[in-house]
N, C-alpha and C positions, 0 to 999 in steps of 0.2 A: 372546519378545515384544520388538519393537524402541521405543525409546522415540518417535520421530516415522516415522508415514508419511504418504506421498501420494495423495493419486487426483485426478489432470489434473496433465500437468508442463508446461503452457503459458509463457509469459513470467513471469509472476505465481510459480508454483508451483515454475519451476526458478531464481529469484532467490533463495527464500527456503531453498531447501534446498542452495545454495551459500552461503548465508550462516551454516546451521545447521552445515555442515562445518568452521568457524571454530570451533565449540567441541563439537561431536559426533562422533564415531569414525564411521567409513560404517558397518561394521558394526549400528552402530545405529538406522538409516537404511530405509526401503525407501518404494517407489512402485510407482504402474502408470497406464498411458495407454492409449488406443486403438491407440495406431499403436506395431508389435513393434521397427518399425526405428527410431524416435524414441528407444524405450525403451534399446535396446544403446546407441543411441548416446550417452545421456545417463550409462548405466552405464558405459559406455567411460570415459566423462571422468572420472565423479567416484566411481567407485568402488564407488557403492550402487547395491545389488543390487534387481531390478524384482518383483512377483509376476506371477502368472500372470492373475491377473483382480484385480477390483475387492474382490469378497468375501475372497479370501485375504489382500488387504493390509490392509481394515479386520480380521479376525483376529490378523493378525500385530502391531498397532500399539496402543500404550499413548495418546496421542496421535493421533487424526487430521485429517488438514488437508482440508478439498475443497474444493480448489483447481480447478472449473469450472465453465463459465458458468450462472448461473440456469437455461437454459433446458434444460440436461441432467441437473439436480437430481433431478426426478422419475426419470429411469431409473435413476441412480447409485444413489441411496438405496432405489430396490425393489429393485437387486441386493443392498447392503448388510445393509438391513434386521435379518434373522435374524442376522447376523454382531456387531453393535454391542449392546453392553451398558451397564450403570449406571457399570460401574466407570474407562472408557473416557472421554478429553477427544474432546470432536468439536470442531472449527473452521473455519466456514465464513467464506471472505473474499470471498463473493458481494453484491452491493450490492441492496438493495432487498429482502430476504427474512430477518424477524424471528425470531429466537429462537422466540418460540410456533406461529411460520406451519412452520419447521423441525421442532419438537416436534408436532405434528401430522401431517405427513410422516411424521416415524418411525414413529407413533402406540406412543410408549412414552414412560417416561422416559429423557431423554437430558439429559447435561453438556455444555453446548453455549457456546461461545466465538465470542462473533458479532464479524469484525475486519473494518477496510477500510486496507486498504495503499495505496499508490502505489506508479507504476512505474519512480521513484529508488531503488527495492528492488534494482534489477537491478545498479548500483551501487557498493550500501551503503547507501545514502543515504537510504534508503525511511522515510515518517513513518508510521506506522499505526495510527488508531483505534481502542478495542478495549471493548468491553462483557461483560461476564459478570454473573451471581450470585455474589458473592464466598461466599455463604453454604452454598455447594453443592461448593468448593474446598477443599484442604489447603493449610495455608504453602506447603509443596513443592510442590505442585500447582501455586500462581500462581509459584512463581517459575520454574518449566518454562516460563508461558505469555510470560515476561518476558522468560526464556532463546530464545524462540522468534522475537518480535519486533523485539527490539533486537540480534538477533545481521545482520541488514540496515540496520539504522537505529535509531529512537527509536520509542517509544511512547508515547501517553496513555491511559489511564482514562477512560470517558467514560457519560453513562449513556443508554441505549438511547435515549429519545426525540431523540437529537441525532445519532446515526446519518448521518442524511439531510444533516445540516447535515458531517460529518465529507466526506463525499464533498465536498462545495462546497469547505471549506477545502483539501484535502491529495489528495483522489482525482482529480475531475478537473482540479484547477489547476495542475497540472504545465503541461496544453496552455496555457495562460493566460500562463505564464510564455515557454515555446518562443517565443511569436507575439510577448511585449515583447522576446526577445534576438531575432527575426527583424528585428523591424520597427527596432529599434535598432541593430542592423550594418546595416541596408539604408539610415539615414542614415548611418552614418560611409563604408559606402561611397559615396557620394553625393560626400562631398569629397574621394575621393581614395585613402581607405584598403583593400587590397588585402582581397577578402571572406573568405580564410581567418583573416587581423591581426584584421579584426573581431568576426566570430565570436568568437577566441580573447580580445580585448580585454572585449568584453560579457559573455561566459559568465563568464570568471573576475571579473568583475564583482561579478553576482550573485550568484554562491559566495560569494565575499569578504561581501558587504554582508549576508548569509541568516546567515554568519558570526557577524557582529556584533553583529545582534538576539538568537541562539543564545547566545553566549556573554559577551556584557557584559551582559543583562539589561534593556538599557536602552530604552525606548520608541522604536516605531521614528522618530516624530516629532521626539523630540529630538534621533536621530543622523540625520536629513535636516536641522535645524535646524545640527547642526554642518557640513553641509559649504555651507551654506547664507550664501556673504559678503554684509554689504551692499551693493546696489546688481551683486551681481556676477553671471558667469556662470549659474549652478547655478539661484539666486532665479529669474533670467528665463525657466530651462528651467521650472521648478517651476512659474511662471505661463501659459507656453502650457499645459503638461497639464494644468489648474487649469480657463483657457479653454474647452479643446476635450473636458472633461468624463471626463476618464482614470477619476476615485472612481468617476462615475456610470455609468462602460460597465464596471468589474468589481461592483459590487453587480447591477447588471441580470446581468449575464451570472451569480452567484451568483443570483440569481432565479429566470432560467430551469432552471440544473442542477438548484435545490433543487425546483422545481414537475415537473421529470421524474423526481426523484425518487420523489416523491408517486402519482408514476403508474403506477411499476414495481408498486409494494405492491397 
């Protein structure tokens, strides 16, 4: 029995099992995908060995991840099915598809670990939301799912009704972020600055400043207030976005993700 495997090694599913290989032996390791030639290929790289189909891997795995889109749920799991048992972690990182909407599916009991990653997994850097029944888990058991998570990034605890809201924060706002370093080198380019300088000027920017909130602890309002002189620069930037309604077009746009949310379910 391998302690994690996979079914779908899309972007998502082979971020998180290079990230697993940071502190997991391949041997301990397996997957399986549709495509044979994806699968060598991914074995090539990293060592870990594919099964033959779907149902052999959820067998072989103490741990399972399914790692593919909603909309393949239903066939994955009627192959799975007979294969998954009680004693078995399942972990779906599919968006909009509840713990009980899943338990139903199986139509059994299942240990079931409902997460939502982002695509800074790919990285490292991935944040990922995570709900479970802690009361259905062993010590060893959560710190596996902890070992799982934070071996790409960070995690939080969170409880299921907030789910939907977890997408809003850290699942889709990645894009949210891309389009402020876009639209942010496309003015430095504007005065002059060469748009590879830019790019690498704004990104590590943001790094830096995600930094600072991460690790001084400190409101992010207060460390915008520090770089904030009077009467100077930063203040006047601070009052056009202020102006031209920056808070109000990402809560809107957190509005929309979270109302599409609502509608996957």
């Amino acid at each position: 029995m391998k302690q994690f495997g996979f079914i779908g090694m899309g972007n998502m599913g082979y971020a998180i099992l290079k990230g697993l290989l940071k502190t997991t032996a391949p041997d301990q390791l397996i997957f399986s995908a549709r495509n044979k030639a994806h699968m060598e290929q991914v074995a090539a790289e990293t060592g870990v060995s594919y099964a033959a189909d779907n149902e052999t891997c959820a067998k072989e795995s103490s741990c399972l991840v399914l790692a593919v889109k909603p909309q393949q749920f239903d066939t994955v799991i009627g192959e799975i099915r007979d294969a998954v048992t009680e004693d078995q972690i399942i972990i779906s990182i599919a968006p909009g598809i509840t713990i009980a909407n899943l338990q139903e599916r199986f139509g059994k009991k299942c240990r079931i670990v409902r997460a939502m990653p982002n695509t800074p997994a790919l990285v490292g850097e991935g944040m990922t939301g995570v709900c479970y029944d802690k009361t259905l888990f062993s010590a060893e058991e959560e710190k596996r799912i902890e070992q799982l998570f934070t071996s790409f990034g960070r995690m939080t605890v969170v409880d299921e009704k907030l789910m939907d809201a977890v997408v809003c924060a850290s699942g889709s706002s990645p894009a949210y972020v891309y389009m402020f370093i876009e639209a942010l080198a496309d003015s430095a380019v504007k005065y002059g600055i060469p748009r590879a300088d830019a790019y690498k000027l704004v990104a590590q920017t943001v790094l830096g400043s995600a930094k600072m909130v991460l690790e001084t602890g400190e409101h992010p309002g207060l460390l915008k207030d520090k770089v904030c002189s009077p009467g100077g620069t930063t203040i006047a930037g601070v009052a056009a976005l202020e102006e031209y309604g920056m808070r109000n077009a990402v809560i809107k746009a957190t509005d929309a993700c979270y109302a599409k949310c609502k509608g996957i379910q």
